[in-house]
Biopython code that builds the backbone (N, CA, C, O; Angstrom):
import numpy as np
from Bio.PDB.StructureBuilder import StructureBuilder

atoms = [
    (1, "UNK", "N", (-5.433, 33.538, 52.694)),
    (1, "UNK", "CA", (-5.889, 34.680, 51.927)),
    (1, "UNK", "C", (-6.200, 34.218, 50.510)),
    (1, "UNK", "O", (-5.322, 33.732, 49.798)),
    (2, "UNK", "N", (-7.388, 34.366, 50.131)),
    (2, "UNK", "CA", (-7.762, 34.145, 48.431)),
    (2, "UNK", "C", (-6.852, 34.774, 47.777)),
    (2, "UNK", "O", (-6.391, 35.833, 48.202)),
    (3, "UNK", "N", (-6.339, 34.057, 46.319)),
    (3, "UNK", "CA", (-5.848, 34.397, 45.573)),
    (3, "UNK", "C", (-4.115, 34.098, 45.608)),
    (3, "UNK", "O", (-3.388, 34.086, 44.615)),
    (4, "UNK", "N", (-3.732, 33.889, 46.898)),
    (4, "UNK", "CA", (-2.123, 33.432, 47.002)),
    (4, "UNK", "C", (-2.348, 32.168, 47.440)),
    (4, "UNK", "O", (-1.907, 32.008, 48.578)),
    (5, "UNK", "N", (-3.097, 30.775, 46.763)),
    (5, "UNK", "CA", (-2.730, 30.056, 46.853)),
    (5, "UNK", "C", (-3.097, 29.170, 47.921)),
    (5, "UNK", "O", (-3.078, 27.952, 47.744)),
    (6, "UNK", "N", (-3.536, 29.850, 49.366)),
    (6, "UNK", "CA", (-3.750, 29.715, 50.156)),
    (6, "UNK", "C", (-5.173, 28.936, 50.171)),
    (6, "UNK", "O", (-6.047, 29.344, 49.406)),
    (7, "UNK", "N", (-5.500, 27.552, 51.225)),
    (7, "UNK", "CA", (-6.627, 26.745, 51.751)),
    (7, "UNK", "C", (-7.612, 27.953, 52.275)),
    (7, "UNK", "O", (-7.181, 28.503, 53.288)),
    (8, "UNK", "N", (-8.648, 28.381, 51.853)),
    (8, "UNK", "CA", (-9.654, 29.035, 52.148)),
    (8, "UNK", "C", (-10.798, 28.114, 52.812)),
    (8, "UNK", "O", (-11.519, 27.402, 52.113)),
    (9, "UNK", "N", (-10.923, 28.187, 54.357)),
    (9, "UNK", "CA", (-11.783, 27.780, 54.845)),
    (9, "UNK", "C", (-12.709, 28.487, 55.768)),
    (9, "UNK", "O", (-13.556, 27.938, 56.473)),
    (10, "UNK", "N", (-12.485, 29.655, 55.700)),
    (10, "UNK", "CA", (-13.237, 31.014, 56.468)),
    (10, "UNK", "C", (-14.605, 31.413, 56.224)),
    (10, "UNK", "O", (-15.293, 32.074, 57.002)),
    (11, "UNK", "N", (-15.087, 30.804, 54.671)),
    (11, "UNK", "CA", (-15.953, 31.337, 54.095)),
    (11, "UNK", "C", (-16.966, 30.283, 54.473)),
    (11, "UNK", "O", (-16.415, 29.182, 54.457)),
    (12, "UNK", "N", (-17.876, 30.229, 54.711)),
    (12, "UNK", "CA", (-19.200, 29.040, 54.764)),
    (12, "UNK", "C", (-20.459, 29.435, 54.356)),
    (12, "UNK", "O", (-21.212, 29.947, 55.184)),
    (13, "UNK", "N", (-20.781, 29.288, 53.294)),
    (13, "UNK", "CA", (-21.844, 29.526, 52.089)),
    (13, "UNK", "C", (-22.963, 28.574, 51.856)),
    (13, "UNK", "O", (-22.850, 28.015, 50.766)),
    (14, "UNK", "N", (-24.348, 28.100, 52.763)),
    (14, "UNK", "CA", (-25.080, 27.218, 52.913)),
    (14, "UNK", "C", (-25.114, 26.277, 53.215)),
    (14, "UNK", "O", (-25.577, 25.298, 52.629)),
    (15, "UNK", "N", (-24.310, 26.407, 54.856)),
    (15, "UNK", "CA", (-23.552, 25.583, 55.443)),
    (15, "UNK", "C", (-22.634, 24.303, 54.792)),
    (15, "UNK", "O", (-22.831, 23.168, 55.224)),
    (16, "UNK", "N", (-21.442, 24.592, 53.543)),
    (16, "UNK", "CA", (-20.918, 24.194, 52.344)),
    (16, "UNK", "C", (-19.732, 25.251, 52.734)),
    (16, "UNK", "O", (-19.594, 26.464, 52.581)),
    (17, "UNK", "N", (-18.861, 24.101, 53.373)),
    (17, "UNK", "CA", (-17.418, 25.123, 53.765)),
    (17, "UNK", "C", (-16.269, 24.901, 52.309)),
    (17, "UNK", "O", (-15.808, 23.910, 51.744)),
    (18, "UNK", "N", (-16.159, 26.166, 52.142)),
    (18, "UNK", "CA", (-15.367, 26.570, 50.833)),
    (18, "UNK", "C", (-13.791, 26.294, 50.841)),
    (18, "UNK", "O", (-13.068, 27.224, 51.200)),
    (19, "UNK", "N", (-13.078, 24.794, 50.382)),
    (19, "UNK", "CA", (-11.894, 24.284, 51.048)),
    (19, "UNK", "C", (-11.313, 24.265, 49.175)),
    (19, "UNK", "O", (-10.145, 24.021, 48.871)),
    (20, "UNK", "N", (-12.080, 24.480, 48.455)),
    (20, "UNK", "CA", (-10.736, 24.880, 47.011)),
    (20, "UNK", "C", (-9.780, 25.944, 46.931)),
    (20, "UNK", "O", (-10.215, 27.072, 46.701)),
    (21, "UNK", "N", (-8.693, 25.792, 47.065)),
    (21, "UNK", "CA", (-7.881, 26.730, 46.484)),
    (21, "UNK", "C", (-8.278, 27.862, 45.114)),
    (21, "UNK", "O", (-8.565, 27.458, 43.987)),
    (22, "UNK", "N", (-8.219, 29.246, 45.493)),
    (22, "UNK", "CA", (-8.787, 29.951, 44.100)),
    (22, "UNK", "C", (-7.681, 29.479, 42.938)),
    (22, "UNK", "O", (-6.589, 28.912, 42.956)),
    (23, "UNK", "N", (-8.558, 30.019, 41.935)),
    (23, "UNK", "CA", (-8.291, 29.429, 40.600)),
    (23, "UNK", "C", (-8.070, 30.936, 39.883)),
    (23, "UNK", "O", (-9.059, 31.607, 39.587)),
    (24, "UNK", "N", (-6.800, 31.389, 39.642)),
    (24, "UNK", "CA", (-7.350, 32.678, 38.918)),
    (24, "UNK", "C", (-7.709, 32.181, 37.448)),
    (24, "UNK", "O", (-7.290, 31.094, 37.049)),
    (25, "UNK", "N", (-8.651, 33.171, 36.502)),
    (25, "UNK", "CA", (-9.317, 32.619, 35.412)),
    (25, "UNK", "C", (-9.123, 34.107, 34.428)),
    (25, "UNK", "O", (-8.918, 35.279, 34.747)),
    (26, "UNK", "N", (-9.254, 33.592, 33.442)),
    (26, "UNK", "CA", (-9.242, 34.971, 32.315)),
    (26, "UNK", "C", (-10.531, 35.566, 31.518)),
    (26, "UNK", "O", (-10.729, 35.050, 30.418)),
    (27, "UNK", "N", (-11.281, 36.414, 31.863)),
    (27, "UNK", "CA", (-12.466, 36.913, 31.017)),
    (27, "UNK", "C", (-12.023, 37.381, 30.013)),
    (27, "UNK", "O", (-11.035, 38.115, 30.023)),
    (28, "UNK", "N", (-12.864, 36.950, 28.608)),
    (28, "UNK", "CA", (-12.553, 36.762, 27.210)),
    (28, "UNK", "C", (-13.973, 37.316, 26.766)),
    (28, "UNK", "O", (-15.095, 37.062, 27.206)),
    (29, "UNK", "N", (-13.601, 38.059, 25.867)),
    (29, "UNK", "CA", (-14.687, 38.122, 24.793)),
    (29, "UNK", "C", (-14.973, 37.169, 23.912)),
    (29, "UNK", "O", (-14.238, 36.643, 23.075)),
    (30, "UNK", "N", (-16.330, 36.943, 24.211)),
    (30, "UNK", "CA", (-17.640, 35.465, 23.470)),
    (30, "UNK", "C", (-18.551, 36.691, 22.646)),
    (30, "UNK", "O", (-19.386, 37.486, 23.079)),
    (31, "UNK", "N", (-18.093, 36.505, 21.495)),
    (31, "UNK", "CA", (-19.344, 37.626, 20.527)),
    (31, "UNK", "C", (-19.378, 38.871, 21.092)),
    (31, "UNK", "O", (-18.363, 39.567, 21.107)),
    (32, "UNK", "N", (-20.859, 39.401, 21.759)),
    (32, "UNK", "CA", (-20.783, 40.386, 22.294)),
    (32, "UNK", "C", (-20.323, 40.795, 24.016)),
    (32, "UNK", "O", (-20.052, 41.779, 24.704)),
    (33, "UNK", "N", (-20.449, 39.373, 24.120)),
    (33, "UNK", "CA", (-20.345, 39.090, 25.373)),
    (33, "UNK", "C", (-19.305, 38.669, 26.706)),
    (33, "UNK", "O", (-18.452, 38.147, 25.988)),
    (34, "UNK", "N", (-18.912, 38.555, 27.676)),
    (34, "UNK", "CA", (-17.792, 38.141, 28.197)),
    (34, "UNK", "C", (-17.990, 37.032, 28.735)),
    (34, "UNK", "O", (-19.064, 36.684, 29.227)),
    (35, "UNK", "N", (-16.693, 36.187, 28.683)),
    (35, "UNK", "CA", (-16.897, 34.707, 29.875)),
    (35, "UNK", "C", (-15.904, 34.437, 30.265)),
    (35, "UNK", "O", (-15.024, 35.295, 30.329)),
    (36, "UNK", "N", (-15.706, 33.249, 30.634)),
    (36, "UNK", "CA", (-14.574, 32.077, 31.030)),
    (36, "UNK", "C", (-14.890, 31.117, 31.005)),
    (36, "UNK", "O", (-16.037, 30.696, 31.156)),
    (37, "UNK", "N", (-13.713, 30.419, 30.760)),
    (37, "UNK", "CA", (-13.605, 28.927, 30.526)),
    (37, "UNK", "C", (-13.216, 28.594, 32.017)),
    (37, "UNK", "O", (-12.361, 29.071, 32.763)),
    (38, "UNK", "N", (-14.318, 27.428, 32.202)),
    (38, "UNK", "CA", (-14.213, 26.740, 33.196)),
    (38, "UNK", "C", (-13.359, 25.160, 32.859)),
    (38, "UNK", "O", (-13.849, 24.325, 32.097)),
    (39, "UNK", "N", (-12.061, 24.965, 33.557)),
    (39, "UNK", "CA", (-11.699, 23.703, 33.242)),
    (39, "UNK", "C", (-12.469, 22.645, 33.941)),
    (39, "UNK", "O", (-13.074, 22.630, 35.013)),
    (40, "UNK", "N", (-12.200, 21.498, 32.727)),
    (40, "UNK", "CA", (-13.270, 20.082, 32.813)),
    (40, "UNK", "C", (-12.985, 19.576, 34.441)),
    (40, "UNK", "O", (-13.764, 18.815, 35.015)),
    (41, "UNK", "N", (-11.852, 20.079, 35.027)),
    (41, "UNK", "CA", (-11.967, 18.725, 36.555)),
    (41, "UNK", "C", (-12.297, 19.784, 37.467)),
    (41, "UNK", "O", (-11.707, 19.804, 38.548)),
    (42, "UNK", "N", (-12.931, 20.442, 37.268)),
    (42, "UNK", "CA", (-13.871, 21.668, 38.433)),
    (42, "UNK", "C", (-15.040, 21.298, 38.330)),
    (42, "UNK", "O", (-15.654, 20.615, 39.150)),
    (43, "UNK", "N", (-15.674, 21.982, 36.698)),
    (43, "UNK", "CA", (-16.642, 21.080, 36.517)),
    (43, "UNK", "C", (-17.642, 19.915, 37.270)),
    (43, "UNK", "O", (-18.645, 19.964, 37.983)),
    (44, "UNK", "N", (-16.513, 18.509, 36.513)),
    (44, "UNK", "CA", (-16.723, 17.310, 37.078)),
    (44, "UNK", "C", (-16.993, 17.375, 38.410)),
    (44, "UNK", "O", (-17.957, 16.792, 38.907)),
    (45, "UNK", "N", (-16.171, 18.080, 39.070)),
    (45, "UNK", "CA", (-16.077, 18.208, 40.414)),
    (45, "UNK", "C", (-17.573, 18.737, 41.490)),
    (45, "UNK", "O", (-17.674, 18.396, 42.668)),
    (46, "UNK", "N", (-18.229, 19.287, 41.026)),
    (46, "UNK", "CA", (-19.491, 19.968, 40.871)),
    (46, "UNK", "C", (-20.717, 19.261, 40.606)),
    (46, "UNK", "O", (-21.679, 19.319, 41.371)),
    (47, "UNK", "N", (-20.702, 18.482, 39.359)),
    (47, "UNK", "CA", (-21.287, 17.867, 38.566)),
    (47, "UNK", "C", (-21.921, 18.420, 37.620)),
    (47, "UNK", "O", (-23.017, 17.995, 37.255)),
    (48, "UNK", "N", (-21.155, 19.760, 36.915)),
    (48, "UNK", "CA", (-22.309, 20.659, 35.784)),
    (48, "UNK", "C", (-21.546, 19.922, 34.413)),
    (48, "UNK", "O", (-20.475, 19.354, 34.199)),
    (49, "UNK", "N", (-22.406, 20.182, 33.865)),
    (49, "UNK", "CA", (-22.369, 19.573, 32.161)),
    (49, "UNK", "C", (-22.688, 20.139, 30.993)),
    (49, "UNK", "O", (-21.969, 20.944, 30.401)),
    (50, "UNK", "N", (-23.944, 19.678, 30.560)),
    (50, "UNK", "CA", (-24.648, 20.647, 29.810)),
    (50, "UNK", "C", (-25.093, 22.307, 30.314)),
    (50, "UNK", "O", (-24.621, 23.188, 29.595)),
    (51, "UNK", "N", (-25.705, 22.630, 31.143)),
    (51, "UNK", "CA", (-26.503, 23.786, 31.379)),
    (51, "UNK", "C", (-26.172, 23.425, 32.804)),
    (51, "UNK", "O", (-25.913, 22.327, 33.298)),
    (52, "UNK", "N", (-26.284, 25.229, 33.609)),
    (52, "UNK", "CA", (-26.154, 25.803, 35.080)),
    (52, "UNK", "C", (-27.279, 26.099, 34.908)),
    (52, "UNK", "O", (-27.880, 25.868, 33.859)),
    (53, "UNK", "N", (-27.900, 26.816, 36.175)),
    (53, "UNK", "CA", (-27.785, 28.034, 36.904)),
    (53, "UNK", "C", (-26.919, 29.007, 37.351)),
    (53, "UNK", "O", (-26.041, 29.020, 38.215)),
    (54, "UNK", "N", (-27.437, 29.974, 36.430)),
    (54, "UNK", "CA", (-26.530, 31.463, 36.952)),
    (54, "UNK", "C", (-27.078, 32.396, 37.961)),
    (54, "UNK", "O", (-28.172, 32.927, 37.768)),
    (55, "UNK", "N", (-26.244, 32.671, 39.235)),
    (55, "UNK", "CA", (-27.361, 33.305, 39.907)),
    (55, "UNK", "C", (-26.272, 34.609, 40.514)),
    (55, "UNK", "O", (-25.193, 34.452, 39.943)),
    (56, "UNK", "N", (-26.214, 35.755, 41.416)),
    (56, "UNK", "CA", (-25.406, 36.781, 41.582)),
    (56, "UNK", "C", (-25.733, 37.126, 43.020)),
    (56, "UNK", "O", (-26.538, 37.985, 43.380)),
    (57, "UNK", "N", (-24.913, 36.247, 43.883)),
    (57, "UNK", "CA", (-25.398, 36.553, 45.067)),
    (57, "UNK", "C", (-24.156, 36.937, 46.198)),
    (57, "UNK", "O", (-23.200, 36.285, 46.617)),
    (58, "UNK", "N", (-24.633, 38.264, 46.465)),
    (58, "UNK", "CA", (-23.697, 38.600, 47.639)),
    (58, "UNK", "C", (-22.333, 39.376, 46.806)),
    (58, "UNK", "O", (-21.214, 39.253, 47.303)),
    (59, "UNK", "N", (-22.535, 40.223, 45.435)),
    (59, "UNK", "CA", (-21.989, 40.421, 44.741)),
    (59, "UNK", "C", (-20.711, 39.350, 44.253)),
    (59, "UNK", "O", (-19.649, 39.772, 43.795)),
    (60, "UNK", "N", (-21.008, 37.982, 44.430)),
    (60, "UNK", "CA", (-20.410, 36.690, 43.529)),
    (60, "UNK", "C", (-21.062, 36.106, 42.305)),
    (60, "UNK", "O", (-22.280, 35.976, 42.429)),
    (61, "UNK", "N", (-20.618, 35.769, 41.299)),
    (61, "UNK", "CA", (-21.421, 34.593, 40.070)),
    (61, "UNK", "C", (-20.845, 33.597, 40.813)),
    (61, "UNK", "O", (-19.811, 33.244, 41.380)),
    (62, "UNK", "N", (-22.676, 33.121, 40.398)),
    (62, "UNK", "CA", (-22.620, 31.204, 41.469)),
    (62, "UNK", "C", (-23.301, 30.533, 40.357)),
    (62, "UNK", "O", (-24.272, 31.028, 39.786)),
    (63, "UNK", "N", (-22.738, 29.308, 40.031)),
    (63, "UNK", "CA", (-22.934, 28.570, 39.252)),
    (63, "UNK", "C", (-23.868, 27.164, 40.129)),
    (63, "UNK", "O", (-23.563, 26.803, 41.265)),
    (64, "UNK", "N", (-24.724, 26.691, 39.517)),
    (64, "UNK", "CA", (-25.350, 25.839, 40.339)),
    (64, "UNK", "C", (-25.946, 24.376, 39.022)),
    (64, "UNK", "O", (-26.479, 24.723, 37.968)),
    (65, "UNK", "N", (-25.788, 23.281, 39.260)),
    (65, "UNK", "CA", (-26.854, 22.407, 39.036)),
    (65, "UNK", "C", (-28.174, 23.323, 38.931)),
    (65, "UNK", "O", (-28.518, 24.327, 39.554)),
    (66, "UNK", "N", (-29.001, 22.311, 37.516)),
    (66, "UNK", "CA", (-30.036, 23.175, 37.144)),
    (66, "UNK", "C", (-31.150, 22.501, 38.121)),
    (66, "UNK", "O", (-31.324, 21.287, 38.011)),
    (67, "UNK", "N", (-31.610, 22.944, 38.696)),
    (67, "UNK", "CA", (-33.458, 22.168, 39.393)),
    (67, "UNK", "C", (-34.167, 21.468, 38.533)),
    (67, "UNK", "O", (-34.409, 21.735, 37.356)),
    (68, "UNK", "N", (-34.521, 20.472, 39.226)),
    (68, "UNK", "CA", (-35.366, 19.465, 38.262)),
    (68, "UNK", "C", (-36.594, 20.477, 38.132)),
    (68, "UNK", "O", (-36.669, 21.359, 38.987)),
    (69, "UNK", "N", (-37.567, 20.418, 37.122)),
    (69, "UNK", "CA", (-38.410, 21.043, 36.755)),
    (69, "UNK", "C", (-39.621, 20.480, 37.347)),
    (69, "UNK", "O", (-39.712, 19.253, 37.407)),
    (70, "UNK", "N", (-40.720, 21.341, 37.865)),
    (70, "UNK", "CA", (-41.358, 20.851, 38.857)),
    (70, "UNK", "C", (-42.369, 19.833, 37.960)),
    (70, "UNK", "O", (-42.561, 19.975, 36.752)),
    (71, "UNK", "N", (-42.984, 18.762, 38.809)),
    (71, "UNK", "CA", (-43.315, 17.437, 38.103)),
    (71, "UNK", "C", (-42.648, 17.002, 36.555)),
    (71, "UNK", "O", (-43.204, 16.785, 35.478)),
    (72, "UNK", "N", (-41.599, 16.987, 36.852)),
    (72, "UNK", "CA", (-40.289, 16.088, 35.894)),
    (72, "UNK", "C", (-40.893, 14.735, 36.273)),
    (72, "UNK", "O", (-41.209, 14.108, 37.284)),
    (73, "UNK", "N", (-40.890, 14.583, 34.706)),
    (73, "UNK", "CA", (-41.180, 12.892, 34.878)),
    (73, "UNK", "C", (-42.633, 12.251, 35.053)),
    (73, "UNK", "O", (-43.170, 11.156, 34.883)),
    (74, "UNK", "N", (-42.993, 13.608, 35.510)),
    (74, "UNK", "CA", (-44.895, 12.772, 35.652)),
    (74, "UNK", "C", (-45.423, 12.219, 34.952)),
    (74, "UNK", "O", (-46.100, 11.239, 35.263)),
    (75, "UNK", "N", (-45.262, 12.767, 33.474)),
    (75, "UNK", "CA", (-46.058, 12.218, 32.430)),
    (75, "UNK", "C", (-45.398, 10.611, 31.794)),
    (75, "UNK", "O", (-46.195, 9.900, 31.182)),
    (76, "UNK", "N", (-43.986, 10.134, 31.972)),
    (76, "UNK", "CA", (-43.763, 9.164, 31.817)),
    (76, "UNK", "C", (-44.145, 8.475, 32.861)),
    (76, "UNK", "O", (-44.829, 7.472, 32.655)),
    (77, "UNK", "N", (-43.795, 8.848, 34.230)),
    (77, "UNK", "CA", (-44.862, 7.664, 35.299)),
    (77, "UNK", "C", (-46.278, 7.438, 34.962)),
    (77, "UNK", "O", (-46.859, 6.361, 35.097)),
    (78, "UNK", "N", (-46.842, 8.639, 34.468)),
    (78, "UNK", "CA", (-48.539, 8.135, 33.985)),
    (78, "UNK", "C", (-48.855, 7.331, 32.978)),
    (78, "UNK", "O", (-49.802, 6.546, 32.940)),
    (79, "UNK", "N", (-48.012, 7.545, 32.120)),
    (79, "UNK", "CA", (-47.787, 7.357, 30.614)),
    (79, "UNK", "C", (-47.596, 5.194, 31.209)),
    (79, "UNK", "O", (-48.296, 4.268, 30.801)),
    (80, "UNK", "N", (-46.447, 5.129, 32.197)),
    (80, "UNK", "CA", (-46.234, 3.611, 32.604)),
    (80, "UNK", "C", (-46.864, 3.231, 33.473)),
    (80, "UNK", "O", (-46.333, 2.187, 33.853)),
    (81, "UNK", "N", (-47.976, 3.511, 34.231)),
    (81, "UNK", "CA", (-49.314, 3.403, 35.327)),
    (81, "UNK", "C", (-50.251, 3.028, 34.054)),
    (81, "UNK", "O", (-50.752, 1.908, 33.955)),
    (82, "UNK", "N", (-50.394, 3.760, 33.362)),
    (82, "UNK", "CA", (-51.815, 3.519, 32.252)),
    (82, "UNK", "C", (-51.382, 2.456, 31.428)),
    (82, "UNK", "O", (-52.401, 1.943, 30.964)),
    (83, "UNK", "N", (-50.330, 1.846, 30.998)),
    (83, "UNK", "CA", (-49.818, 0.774, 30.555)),
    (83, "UNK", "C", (-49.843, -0.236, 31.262)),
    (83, "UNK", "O", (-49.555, -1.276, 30.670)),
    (84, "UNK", "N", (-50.090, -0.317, 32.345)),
    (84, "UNK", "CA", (-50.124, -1.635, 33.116)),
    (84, "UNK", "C", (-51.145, -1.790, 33.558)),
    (84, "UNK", "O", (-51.229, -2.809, 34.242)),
    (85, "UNK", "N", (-52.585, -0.832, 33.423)),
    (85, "UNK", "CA", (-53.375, -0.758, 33.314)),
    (85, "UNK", "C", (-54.059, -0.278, 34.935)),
    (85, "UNK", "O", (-55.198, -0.547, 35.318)),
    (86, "UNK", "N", (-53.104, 0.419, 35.633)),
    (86, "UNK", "CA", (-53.405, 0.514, 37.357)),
    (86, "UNK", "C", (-54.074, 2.120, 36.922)),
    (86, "UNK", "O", (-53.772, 2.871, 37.849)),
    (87, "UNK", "N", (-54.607, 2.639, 36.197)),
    (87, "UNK", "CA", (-55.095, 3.711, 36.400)),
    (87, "UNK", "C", (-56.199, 3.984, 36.430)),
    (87, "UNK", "O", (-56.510, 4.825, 35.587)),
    (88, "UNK", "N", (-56.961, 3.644, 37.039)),
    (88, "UNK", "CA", (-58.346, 3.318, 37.572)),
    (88, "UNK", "C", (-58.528, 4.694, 38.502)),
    (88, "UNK", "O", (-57.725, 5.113, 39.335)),
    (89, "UNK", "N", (-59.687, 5.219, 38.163)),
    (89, "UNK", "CA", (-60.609, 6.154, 39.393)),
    (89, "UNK", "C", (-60.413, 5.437, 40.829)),
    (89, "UNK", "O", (-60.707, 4.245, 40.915)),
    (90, "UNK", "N", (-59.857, 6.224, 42.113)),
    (90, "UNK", "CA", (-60.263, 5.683, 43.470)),
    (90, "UNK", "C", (-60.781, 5.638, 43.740)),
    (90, "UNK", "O", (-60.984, 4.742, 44.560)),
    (91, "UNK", "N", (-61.782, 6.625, 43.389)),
    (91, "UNK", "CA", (-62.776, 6.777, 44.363)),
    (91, "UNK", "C", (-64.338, 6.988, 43.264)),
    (91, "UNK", "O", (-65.396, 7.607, 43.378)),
    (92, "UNK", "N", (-63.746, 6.125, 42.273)),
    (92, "UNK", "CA", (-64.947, 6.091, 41.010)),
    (92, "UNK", "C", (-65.730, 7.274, 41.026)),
    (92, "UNK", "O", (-65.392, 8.141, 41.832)),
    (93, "UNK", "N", (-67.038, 7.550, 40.047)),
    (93, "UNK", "CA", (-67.507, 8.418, 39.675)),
    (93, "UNK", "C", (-68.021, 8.914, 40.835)),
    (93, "UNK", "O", (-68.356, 8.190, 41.772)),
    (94, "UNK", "N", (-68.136, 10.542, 40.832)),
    (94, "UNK", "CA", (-68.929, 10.659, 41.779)),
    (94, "UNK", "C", (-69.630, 12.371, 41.403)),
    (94, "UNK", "O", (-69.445, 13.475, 41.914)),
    (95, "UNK", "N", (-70.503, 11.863, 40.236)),
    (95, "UNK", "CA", (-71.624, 13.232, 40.270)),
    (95, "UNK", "C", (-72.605, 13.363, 41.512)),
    (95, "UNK", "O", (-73.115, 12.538, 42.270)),
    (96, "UNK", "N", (-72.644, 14.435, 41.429)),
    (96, "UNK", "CA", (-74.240, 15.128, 41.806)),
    (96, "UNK", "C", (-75.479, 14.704, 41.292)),
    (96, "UNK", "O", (-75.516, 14.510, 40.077)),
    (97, "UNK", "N", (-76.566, 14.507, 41.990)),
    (97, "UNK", "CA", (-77.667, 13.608, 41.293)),
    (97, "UNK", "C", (-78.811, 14.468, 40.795)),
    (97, "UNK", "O", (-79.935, 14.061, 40.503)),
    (98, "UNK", "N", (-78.365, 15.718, 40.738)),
    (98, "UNK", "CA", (-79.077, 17.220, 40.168)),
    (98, "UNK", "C", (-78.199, 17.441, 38.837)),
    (98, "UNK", "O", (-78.406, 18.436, 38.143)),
    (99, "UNK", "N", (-77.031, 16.317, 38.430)),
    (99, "UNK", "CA", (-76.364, 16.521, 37.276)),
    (99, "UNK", "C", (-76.858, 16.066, 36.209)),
    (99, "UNK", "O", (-76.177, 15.885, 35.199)),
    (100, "UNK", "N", (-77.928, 15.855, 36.274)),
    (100, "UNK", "CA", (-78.637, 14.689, 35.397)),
    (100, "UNK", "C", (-79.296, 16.373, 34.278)),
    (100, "UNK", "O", (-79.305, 16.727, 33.099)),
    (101, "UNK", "N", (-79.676, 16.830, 35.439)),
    (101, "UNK", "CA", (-80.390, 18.074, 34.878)),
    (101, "UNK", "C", (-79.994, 19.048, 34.209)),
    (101, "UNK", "O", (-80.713, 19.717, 33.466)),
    (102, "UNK", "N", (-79.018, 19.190, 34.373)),
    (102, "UNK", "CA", (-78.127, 20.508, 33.910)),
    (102, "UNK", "C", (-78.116, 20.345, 32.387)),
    (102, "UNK", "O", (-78.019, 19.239, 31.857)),
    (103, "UNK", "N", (-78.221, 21.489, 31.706)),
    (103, "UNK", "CA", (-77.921, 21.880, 30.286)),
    (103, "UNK", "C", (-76.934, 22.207, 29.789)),
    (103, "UNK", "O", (-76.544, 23.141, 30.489)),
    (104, "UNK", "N", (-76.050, 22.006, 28.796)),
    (104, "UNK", "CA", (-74.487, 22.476, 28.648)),
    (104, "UNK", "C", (-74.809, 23.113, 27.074)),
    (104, "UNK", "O", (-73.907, 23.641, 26.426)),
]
sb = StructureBuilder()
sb.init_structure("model")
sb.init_model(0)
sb.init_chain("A")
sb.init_seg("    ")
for serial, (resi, resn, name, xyz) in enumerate(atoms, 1):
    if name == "N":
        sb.init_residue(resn, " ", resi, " ")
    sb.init_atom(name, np.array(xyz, "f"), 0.0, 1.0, " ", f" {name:<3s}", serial, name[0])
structure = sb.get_structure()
């Protein structure tokens, strides 16, 4: 049973079977706002650090690793492709031969 202490393994949440013992915790007023302190070896345990995801699902707060941001990193892989000089057209130029004509 949550909350006495008890191995909780009943629950299975994205196929991620839930084997921590609950933790009771204290909500505190932050400014206007409420929180808790999460201790550092839960945390760790997780791997959050700087910044979550906060999300409210199934009437629970779920804390998550943030998502890499979509094309993270592209611009330093391009940025080290164009430095080594591999960034060459594949398939080289390829106008239309009515482009000659056009007015801009």
């Amino acid at each position: 049973m949550p909350g006495d202490g008890s191995l909780d393994v009943s629950c299975i949440c994205n196929n991620i079977v839930i084997t921590m013992k609950s933790l009771p915790v204290s909500v505190r007023r932050i400014g206007n706002s409420l929180g808790i302190v999460i201790p550092k070896p839960v945390l760790a345990q997780v791997g959050l650090s700087e910044q979550a995801e906060l999300t409210v699902e199934r009437g629970a707060i779920v804390l998550r690793k943030p998502r890499k941001a979509a094309r993270a990193g592209w611009s330093q892989a391009a940025k080290s492709v164009a430095a080594q000089g591999e960034d060459n057209l594949l398939m080289g130029d390829f106008a239309n031969a009515a482009d000659l004509e056009l007015e801009w």
